[in-house]
KOLLO-171424 format. One record per residue (C-alpha): x, y, z; residue in three letters. Coordinates in steps of 0.5 Angstrom, whole numbers, padded with zeros to 4 digits, always signed. Layout:
N
XYZALA ...
END
This chain:
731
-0043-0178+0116UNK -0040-0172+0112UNK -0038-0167+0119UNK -0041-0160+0116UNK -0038-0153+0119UNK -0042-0148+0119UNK -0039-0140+0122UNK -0043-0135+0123UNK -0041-0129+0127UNK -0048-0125+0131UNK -0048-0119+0135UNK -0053-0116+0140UNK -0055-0109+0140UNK -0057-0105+0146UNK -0060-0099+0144UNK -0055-0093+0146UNK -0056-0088+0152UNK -0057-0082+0150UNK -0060-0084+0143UNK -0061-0078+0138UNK -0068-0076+0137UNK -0066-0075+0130UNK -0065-0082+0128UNK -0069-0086+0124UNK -0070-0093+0121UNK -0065-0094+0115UNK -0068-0098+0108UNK -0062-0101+0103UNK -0066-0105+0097UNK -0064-0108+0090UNK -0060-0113+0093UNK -0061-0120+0091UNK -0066-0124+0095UNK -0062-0130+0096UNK -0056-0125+0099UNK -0061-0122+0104UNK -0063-0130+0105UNK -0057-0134+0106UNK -0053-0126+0108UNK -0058-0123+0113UNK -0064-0128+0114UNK -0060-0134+0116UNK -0057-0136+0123UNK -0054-0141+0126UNK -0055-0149+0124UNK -0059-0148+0118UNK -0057-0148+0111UNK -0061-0144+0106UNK -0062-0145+0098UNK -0067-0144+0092UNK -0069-0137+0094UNK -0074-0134+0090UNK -0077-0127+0090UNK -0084-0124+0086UNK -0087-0117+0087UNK -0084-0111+0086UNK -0076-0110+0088UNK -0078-0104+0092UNK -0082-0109+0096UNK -0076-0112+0099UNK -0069-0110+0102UNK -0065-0110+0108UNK -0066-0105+0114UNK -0062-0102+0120UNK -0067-0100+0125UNK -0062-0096+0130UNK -0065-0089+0133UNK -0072-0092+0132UNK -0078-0096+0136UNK -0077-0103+0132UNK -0075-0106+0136UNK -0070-0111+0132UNK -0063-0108+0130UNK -0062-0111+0123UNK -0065-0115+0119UNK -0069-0117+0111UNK -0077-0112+0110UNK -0083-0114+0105UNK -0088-0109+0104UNK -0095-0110+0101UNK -0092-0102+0098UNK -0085-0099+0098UNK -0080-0100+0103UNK -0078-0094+0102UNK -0084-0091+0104UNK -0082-0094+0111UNK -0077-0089+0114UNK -0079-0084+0118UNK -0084-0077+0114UNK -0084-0083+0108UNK -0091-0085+0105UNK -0093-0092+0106UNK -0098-0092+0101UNK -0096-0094+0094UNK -0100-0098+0089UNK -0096-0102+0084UNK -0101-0105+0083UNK -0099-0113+0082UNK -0102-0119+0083UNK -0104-0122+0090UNK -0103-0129+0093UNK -0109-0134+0095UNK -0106-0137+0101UNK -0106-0129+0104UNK -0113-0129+0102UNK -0115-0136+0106UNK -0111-0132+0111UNK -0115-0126+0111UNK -0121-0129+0112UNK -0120-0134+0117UNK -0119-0128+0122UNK -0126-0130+0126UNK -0125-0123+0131UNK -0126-0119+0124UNK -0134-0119+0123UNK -0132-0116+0117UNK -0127-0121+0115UNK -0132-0125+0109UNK -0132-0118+0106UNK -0125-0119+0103UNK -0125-0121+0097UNK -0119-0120+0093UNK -0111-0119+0095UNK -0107-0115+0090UNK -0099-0112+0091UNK -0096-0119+0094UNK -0089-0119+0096UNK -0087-0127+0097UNK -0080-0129+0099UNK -0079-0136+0099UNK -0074-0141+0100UNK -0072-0149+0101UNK -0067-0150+0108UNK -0064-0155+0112UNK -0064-0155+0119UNK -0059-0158+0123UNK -0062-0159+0130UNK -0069-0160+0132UNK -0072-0154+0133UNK -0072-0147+0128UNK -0074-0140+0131UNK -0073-0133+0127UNK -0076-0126+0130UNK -0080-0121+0127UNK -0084-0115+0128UNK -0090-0113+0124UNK -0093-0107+0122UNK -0099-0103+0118UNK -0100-0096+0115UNK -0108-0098+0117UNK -0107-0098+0124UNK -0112-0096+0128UNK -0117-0093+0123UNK -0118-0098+0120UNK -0118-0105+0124UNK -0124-0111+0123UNK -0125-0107+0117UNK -0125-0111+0110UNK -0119-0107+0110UNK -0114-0112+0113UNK -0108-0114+0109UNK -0105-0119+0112UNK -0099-0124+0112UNK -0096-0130+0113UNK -0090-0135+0115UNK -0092-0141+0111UNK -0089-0149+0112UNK -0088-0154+0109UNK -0083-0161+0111UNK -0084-0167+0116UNK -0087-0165+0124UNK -0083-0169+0128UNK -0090-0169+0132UNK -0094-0169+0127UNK -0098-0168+0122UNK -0094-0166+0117UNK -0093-0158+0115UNK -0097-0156+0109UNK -0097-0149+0107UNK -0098-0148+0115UNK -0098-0140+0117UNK -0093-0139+0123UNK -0095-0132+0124UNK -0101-0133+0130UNK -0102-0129+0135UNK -0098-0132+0141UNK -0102-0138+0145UNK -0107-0137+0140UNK -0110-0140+0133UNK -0111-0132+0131UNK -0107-0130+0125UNK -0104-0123+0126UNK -0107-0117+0122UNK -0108-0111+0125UNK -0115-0114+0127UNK -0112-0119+0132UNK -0107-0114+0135UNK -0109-0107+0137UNK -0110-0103+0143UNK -0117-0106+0144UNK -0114-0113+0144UNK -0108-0117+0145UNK -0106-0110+0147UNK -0099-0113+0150UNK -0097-0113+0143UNK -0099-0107+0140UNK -0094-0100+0140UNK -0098-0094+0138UNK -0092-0089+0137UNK -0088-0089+0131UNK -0080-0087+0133UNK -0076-0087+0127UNK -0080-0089+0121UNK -0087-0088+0118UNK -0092-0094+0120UNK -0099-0091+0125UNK -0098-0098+0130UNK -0093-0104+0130UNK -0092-0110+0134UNK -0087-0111+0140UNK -0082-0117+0137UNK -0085-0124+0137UNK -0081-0130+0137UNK -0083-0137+0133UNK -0081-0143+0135UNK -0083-0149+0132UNK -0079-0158+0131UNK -0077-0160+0126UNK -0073-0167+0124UNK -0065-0165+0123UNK -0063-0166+0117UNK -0070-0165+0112UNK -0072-0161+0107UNK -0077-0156+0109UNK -0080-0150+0105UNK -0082-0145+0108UNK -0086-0139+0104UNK -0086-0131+0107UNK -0092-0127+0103UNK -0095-0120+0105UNK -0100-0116+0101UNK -0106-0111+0101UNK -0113-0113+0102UNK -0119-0110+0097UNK -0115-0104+0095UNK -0108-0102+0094UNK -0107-0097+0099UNK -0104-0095+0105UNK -0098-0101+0105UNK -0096-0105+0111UNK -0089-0108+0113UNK -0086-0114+0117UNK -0079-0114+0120UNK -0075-0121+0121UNK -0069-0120+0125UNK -0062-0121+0122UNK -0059-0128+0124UNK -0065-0129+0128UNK -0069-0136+0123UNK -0063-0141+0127UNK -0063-0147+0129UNK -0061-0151+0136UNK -0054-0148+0137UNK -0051-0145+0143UNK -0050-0138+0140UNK -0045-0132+0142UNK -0046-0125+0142UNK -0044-0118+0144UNK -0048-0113+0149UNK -0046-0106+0150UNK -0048-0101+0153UNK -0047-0097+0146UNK -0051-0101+0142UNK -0044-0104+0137UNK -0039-0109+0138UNK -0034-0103+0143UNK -0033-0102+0149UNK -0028-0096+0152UNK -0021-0098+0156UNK -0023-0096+0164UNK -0031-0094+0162UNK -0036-0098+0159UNK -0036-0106+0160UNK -0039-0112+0155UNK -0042-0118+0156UNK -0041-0124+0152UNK -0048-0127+0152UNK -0048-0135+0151UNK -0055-0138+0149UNK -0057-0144+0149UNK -0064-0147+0145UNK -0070-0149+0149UNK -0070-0156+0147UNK -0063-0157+0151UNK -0065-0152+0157UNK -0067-0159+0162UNK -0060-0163+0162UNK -0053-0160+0163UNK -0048-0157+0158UNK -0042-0155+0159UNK -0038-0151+0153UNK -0031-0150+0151UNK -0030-0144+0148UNK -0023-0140+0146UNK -0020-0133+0147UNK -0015-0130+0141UNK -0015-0124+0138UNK -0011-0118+0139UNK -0012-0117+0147UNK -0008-0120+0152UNK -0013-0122+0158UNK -0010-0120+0164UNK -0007-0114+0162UNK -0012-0112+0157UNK -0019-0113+0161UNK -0021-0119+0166UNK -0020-0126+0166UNK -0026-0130+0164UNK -0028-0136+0167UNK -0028-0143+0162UNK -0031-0147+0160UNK -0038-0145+0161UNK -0044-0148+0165UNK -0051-0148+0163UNK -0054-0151+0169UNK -0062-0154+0169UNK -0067-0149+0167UNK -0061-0144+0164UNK -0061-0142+0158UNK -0056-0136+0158UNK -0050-0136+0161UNK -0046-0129+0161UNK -0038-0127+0162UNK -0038-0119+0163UNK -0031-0117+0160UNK -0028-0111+0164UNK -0023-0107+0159UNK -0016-0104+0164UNK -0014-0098+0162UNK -0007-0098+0160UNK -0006-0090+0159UNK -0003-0093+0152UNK -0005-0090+0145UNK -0006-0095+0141UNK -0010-0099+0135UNK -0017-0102+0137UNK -0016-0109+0141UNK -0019-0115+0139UNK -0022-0120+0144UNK -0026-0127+0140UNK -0030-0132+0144UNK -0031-0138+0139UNK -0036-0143+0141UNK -0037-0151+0139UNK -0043-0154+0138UNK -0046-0161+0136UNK -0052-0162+0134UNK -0057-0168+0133UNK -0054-0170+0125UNK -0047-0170+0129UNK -0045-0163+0125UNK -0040-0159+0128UNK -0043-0151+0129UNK -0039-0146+0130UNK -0041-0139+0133UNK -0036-0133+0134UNK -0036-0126+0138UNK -0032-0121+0137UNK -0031-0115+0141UNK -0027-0109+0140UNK -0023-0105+0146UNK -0021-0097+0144UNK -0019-0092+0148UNK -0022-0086+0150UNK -0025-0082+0144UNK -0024-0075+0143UNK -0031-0071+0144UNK -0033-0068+0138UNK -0037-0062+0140UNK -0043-0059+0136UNK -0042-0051+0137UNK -0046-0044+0136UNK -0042-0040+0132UNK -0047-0033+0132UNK -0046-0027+0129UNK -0048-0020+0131UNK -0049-0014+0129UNK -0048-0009+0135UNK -0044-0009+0140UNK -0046-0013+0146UNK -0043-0016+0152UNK -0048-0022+0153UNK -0049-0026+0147UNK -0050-0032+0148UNK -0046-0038+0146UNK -0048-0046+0145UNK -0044-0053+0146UNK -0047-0060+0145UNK -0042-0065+0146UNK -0044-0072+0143UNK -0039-0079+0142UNK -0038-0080+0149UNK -0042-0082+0155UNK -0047-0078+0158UNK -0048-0074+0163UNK -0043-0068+0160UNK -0040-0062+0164UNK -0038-0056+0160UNK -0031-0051+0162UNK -0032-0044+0158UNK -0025-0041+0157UNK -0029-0034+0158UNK -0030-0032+0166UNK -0029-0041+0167UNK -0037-0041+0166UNK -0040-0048+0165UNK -0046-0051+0163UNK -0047-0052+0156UNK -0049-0045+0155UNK -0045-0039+0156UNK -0045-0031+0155UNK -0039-0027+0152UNK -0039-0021+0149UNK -0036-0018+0142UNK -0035-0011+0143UNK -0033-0009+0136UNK -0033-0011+0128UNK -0029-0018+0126UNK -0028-0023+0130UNK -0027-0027+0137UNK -0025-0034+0139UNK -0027-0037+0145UNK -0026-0044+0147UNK -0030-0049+0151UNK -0028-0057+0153UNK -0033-0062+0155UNK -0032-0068+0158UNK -0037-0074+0159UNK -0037-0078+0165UNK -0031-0083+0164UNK -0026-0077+0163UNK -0026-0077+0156UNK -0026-0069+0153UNK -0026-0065+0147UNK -0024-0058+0146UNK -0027-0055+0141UNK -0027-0046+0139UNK -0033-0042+0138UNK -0033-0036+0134UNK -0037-0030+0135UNK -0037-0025+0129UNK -0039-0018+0129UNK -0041-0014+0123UNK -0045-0008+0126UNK -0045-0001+0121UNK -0049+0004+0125UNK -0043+0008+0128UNK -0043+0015+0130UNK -0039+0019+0125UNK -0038+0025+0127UNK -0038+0029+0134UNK -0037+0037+0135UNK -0037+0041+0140UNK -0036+0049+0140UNK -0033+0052+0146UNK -0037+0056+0151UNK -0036+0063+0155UNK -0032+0063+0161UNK -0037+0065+0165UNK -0044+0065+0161UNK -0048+0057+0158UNK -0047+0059+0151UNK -0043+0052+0149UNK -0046+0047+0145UNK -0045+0040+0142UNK -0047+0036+0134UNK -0047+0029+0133UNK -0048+0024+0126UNK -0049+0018+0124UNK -0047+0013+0119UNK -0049+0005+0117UNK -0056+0008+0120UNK -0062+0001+0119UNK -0069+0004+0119UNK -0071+0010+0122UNK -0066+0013+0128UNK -0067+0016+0134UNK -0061+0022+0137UNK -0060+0023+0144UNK -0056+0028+0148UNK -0055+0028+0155UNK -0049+0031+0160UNK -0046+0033+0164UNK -0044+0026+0164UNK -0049+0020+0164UNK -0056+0022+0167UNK -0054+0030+0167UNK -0059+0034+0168UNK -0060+0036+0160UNK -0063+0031+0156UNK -0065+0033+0148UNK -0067+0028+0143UNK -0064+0031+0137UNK -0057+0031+0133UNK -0055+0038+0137UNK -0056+0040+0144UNK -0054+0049+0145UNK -0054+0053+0151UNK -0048+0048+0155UNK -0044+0049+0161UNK -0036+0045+0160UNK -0036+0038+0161UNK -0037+0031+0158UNK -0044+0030+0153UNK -0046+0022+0152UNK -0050+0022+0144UNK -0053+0016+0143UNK -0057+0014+0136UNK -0062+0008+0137UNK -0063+0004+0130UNK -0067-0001+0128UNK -0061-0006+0129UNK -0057-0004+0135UNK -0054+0003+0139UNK -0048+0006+0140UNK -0046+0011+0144UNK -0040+0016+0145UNK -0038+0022+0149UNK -0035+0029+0148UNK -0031+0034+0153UNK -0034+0042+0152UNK -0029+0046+0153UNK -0030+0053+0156UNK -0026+0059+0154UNK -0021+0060+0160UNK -0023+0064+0166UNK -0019+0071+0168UNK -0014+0069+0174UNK -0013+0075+0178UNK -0005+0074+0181UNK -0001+0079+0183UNK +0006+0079+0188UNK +0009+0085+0192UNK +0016+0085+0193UNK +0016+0086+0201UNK +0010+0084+0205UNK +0011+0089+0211UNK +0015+0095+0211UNK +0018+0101+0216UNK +0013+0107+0215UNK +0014+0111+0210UNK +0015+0104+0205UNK +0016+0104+0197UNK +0013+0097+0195UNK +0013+0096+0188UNK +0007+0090+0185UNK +0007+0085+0180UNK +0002+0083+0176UNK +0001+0076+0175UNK -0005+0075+0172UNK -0008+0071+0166UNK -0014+0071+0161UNK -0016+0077+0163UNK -0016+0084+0158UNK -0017+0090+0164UNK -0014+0090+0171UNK -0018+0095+0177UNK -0012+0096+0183UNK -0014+0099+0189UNK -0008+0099+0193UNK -0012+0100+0200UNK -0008+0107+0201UNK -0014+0111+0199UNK -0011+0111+0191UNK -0013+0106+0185UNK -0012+0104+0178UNK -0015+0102+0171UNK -0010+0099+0167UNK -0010+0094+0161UNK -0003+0091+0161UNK +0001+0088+0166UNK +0005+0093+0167UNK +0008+0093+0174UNK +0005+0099+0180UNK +0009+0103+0185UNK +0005+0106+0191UNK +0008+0108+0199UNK +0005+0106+0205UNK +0005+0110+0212UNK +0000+0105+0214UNK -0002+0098+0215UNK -0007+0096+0208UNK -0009+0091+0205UNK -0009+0091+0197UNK -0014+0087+0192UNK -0014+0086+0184UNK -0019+0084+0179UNK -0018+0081+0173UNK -0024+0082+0168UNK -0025+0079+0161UNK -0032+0081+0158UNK -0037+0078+0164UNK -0032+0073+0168UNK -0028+0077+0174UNK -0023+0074+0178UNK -0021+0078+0185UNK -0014+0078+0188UNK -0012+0080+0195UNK -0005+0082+0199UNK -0004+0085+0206UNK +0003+0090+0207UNK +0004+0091+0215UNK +0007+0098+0215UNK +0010+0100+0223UNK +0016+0105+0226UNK +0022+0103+0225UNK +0029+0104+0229UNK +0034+0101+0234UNK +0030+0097+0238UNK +0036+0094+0243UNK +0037+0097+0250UNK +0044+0096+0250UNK +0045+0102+0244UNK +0047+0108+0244UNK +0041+0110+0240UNK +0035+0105+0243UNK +0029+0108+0241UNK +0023+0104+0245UNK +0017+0107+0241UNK +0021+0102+0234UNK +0016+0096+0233UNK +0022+0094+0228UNK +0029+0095+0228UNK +0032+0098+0222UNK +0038+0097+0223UNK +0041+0103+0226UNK +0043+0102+0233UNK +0050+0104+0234UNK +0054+0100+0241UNK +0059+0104+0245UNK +0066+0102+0245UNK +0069+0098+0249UNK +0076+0101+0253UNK +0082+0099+0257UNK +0087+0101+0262UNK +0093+0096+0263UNK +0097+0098+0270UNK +0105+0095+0270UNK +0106+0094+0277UNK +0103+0093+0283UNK +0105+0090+0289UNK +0102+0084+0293UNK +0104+0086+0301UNK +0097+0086+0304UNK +0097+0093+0305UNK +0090+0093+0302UNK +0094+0098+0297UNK +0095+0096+0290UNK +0095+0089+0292UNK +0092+0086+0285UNK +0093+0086+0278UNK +0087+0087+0275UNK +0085+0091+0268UNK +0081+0098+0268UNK +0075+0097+0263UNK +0069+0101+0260UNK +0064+0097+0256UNK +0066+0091+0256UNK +0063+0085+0257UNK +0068+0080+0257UNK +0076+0080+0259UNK +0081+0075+0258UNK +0089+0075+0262UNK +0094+0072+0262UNK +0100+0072+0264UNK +0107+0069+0263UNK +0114+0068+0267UNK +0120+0070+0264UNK +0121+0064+0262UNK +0115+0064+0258UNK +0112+0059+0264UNK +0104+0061+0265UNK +0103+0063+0273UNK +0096+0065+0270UNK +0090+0065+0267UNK +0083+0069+0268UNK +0076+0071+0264UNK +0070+0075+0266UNK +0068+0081+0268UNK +0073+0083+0272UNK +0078+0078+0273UNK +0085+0079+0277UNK +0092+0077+0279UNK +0093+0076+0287UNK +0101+0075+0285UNK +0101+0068+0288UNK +0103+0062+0286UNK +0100+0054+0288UNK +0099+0059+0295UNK +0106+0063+0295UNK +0107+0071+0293UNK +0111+0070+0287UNK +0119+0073+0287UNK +0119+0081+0285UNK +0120+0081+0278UNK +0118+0083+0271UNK +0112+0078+0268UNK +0110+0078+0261UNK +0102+0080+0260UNK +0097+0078+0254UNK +0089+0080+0255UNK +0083+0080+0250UNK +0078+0085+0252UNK +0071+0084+0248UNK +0065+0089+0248UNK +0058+0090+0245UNK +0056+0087+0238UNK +0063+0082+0238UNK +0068+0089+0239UNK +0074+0086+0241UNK +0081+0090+0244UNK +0088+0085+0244UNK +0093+0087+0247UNK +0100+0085+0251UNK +0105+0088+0256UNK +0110+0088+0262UNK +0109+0088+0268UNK +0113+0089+0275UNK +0111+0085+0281UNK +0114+0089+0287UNK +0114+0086+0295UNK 
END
C-alpha cells in the first residue's frame, strides 16, 4: 500500500469578548471553485478533485463571518443570488436570471409539511458546486448553516427555495447513495427549506435576528455525518436555487475545513477568537477531537511540541502522549503563557499529531498558537472643538485591543472613567492625556486636543470719571465677532451690584468695578472696568506747637489736597478764607481748638486741631523766684548760690569750744572734705550736709600740727564750690 501524507492545519474560533457591534460578515468571490474546494472546503483525511462550478460567479465565494451570528468562523457561500448581497444593509434579491436544477425541484416538492409544495413548479438562478473525492476513514461529516431572504413572510408558500447536498458512491450499509440529499432536518426524513425549519416548527434550529449580514432568519450550525468505504470514489453534488421566481436569494454557509473524514484533529481555542494568547493574560486550549466512529475503544496519541517557545519557560508543561479514553471524544491540554518581562517576537507553540486510518494512510494534523507580549492599547479619542470659552467641555476615550474591562486616568484633575471634563479658556489649542488600561495591565496613552475658535469678544471698554462726591460716572462696552443678534448687559458695583442695565452704556455711577456681559447666539464673554472718581479734597493742616504759655504766637501749615479754597476758624474768635495754602499765624491767650475745611466744588473735607494755652513761670519751690500760680515752668527760676567759710585751726581738747573742724555753709546741699598729713597721708574723709573732723585718729587725738585740707562744696541746679587750705591742729 502507497502511505499518503495528508497535512492540513485547522483552528477553531471562539467569538471574541467585547465583540464590535459594527462588524459584519465578510464575502471575497471570484476564486477558482476547485481553490475554495481543496483550499477552504476540505479537511483532514479526504482528497478532492474534479471540481466544477455552474451559476453566475457572483454565486460562489468565500466568507468570514466574524463580529456576526452565523455561527461558522469561515468557510465557502452558494447563493440562489449574489454573494455579495449577504453582508450586513446589502440586497439579497438579485435575479440573474439562470437556469434551475431538477434535482432541486423533486427536492422542493418533496416537502410534505408545505401544503403548497405541488404548486412549485419551476427553479431558476441555480448555484451547483460539484466534485468527486477520496476519503480515508469510514466516516465523512462537514458543517453548515442555512439561511433565506423569504424568512418568515413567505414559509409553506410556493415560495420555497431550496437546497441540496446530493451523493453518490457505495454505503457501507447499503444501499448504494445515488443523488441521495444530505440536507435533512436532524432525526428526520424532512429536506430543509424555510418550510421545515422556523420558528413555529423545529424551532431549536431557527435564529430569527440578523447580527452582521442581510438574511431575515438562518439556522443554528448543523453537522452531517454519514459511512463511507475508505478508499472510494464518491461524488458529491451541493446545488441551491430559487422556486417560482427569481427573488429574494437564499444562501447556505459550509464551515471551512469542516467536509473531513476519521482523524484525530488538532485545533486552537482563545479567548480572542485567533490563534493568540497574551504572556501572563489569556490561556489557549489545544482541542484534540476524535471521530465518533472510534469514540467506543482507547486511542492514545503521540504528538510533538516545536516551535519558537520553550515549554517550561515560555508556558506550562503539557502532558503526552494524549488519552482518549471510552465515550471521550475530545481531549483538551490548556497552555498557560509565563510572562517573562522580555520584549521580544511572537513566539510559537506547534503540536503535531498522527493518525492511521483505515486504508493505513498516515494523517497529519497541525496546530499552531502564537505567544505575544502585552499589546499597546489604541484608544479611540474625542478631539472637540469649541467656539466659546468653557470650563466643562466634555471629553471622551474608548480603549479597544485589549481585554476588557477598561479603567481610565485623565491627566486633568486625575478624573477616571471614559469620560471627562476640561476646560479651554482661550483661542488655539489644548492637550490633555488620558491612559487606559484593560485588566491584564496592559495600557496606552493617547493625547486629546481641545481646539478653540471663539470670535465673540468685547472690543472695547470705556469709563468716564465721576465727581468726588456726586454719581455723575458712566461706563461703554463693544463687541466683536458678534453671531445673530447680541445681547448687552451692565452690572456694578461688582457681580450682582445694585445697578443693572441691559445696554452697551450705563450713566449716573459712584466709583468701582462694572461687569459687561454680551450674549450671542454662540457663546458669552465677560470683562470688567474700575470707574475712577476725581480725587476728593483732604483737609490737613500742622501747628508748629501744640500747647503753649499764654500769650503763645503759633504758626499752622496747610497740608491740604485736591482742594481750590480753604475756611480757617482758629477757635480765638478770628477766621480765615483762603485759596492757597498759604501758612497762617494767630496767638492764643487761651485753650482753642482749630478746624480747616477743605472745599473742592460740592466735596468738603473737615480737619481739627487743639493748642493748650496755660500761665507759665518757675514752678520749683526751691527757686528764688517760685511762683506757685505757674501751671507750666518756663524756664525762669533762678537758684541761690551755695557759699563757704573754711576756719584754719581748731583745738580738739574737750573744752566744748571749737572742738571740731567743720566748714561753715549756705546753700548747699552736699560738702565733701578731706583732709591730709603732711606727708600726704589721708587722716580723713567725710560728705554730707554737715560733715566734720574730731582731730582723731583710729581713737587717738592727732599731734599738734598743720594738715592740708580739700573740699567740694555743691549747691542747687549742680552749682559747685572747690577749694583747699591749711589747717592748724592746737591741743
Amino acid at each position: 500500500m502507497i502511505m499518503k501524507k495528508i497535512t492540513k492545519i485547522l483552528s477553531l474560533f471562539l467569538l471574541s469578548i467585547g465583540t464590535n457591534a459594527q462588524a459584519q460578515i465578510a464575502v471575497q468571490t471570484g476564486q477558482p471553485a476547485a481553490s475554495l474546494v481543496q483550499n477552504v472546503l476540505i479537511g483532514n483525511g479526504v482528497s478532492a478533485f474534479n471540481v466544477t462550478f455552474s451559476g453566475d460567479p457572483n454565486q460562489i465565494g468565500s466568507f468570514n463571518a466574524a463580529g456576526s451570528n452565523i455561527a461558522l468562523p469561515t468557510g465557502i457561500v452558494l447563493s440562489s443570488g449574489n454573494v455579495n448581497s449577504l453582508v450586513s444593509g446589502g440586497n439579497p434579491s438579485t435575479d440573474y436570471p439562470g437556469p434551475g436544477d431538477p434535482m432541486i425541484l423533486a427536492t422542493a416538492q418533496s416537502v410534505t409539511t408545505n401544503p403548497n409544495a405541488g404548486f412549485i413548479t419551476s427553479t431558476q438562478d441555480a448555484a451547483v458546486l460539484q466534485f468527486d473525492f477520496v476519503p480515508l476513514g469510514d466516516t465523512v461529516k462537514f458543517r453548515f448553516v442555512f439561511g433565506s431572504e423569504e424568512y418568515t413572510a413567505w414559509i409553506n408558500t410556493q415560495y420555497n427555495d431550496a437546497f441540496g447536498f446530493y451523493l453518490t458512491g457505495p454505503n457501507p450499509l447499503g444501499p448504494n447513495y445515488s443523488n441521495t440529499n444530505l440536507a435533512l432536518v436532524p432525526g428526520t426524513n424532512l429536506p430543509i427549506t424555510i418550510s421545515t425549519i422556523h420558528p413555529g416548527f423545529n424551532s431549536q434550529y431557527y435564529i430569527g435576528t440578523p447580527v452582521g449580514h442581510s438574511l431575515n432568519g438562518l439556522t443554528v450550525p448543523i453537522e452531517i455525518v454519514f459511512p463511507v468505504v475508505c478508499g472510494e470514489t464518491y461524488h458529491f453534488k451541493f446545488a441551491i436555487a430559487d422556486c417560482n421566481d427569481g427573488i429574494l436569494d437564499t444562501g447556505v454557509f459550509l464551515e471551512g475545513g469542516s467536509f473531513s473524514s476519521d482523524a484525530v484533529n488538532v485545533s486552537v481555542a482563545t479567548l480572542t477568537g485567533d490563534t493568540t494568547v497574551i504572556e501572563n493574560c489569556t490561556n489557549a486550549q489545544f482541542i484534540f477531537s476524535r471521530p465518533l466512529s472510534q469514540i467506543n475503544d482507547t486511542l492514545i496519541v503521540n504528538y510533538d511540541i516545536t516551535g519558537t517557545a520553550t515549554m517550561g519557560a515560555d508556558y506550562n508543561n503539557l502532558i503526552n502522549p494524549v488519552t482518549f479514553l471510552p465515550g471521550e471524544d475530545s481531549v483538551i491540554l490548556t497552555l498557560n503563557p509565563i510572562g517573562d518581562g522580555i520584549v521580544e517576537a511572537p513566539e510559537t507553540v506547534i503540536i503535531t499529531a498522527y493518525t492511521i486510518t483505515e486504508c493505513g494512510d498516515t494523517i497529519v494534523t497541525v496546530g499552531t498558537l502564537y505567544i505575544i507580549d502585552g499589546p499597546i492599547l489604541p484608544i479611540n479619542e474625542s478631539n472637540p472643538n469649541v467656539f466659546c470659552a468653557n470650563d466643562s467641555v466634555q471629553v471622551t476615550a474608548v480603549a479597544s485591543g485589549g481585554f476588557a474591562p477598561y479603567t481610565y486616568l485623565w491627566s486633568y484633575q486625575g478624573q477616571t472613567g471614559g469620560t471627562a471634563y476640561v476646560p479651554i479658556l482661550q483661542n488655539g489649542t489644548i492637550d490633555y492625556y488620558v491612559t487606559a488600561t484593560d485588566q491584564c495591565g496592559n495600557t496606552g496613552t493617547d493625547t486629546i486636543t481641545v481646539t478653540m475658535n471663539q470670535t465673540l469678544a468685547i472690543d472695547t471698554m470705556m469709563m468716564f470719571t465721576a465727581s468726588a462726591c456726586t454719581p455723575d460716572g458712566a461706563v461703554s462696552g463693544m463687541g466683536e465677532g458678534i453671531t445673530g443678534q447680541p445681547q448687552y448687559h451692565w452690572e456694578g458695583p461688582n457681580t450682582g451690584g445694585p445697578s443693572q442695565i441691559d445696554a452697551t452704556v450705563m450713566q449716573n455711577l459712584s466709583p468701582g468695578w462694572y461687569v459687561f456681559t454680551i450674549t450671542d447666539n454662540v457663546c458669552s464673554v465677560t470683562d470688567s472696568i474700575l470707574l475712577d472718581s476725581e480725587p476728593a479734597p483732604i483737609a490737613s493742616f500742622t501747628p508748629n506747637e501744640t500747647e503753649g504759655c499764654n500769650p503763645a504766637t503759633i504758626l499752622f501749615a496747610n497740608n491740604s489736597q485736591n482742594s481750590t479754597n480753604y475756611e480757617w476758624s482758629f477757635g480765638n474768635g478770628n477766621t480765615a478764607n483762603v485759596a492757597d495754602l498759604s501758612m497762617q499765624t494767630q496767638v492764643y491767650t487761651s485753650t482753642s481748638t482749630i478746624m480747616l475745611i477743605a472745599i473742592n466744588g460740592p466735596c468738603r473735607d473737615t480737619a481739627y486741631a487743639t493748642i493748650q494755652i496755660v500761665d507759665c513761670g518757675c514752678t520749683d519751690p526751691l527757686a528764688v523766684n517760685y511762683d506757685p500760680t505757674a501751671v507750666l515752668n518756663d524756664g525762669s527760676c533762678v537758684f541761690p548760690e551755695p557759699t563757704v567759710i573754711v576756719p584754719n585751726i581748731f583745738t580738739p581738747n574737750g573744752d566744748m569750744n571749737n572742738d571740731v573742724f567743720r566748714l561753715t555753709t549756705t546753700n548747699a546741699v552736699e560738702v565733701t572734705i578731706r583732709i591730709n598729713n603732711r606727708w600726704g597721708n589721708k587722716v580723713y574723709e567725710g560728705t554730707g550736709l554737715d560733715p566734720f573732723w574730731d582731730g582723731k585718729i583710729n581713737g587717738t587725738i592727732s599731734s599738734e600740727g598743720v594738715y592740708f585740707v580739700q573740699y567740694t562744696v555743691k549747691g542747687l541746679q549742680n552749682k559747685e564750690i572747690t577749694g583747699q587750705g591749711f589747717l592748724q591742729l592746737v591741743k
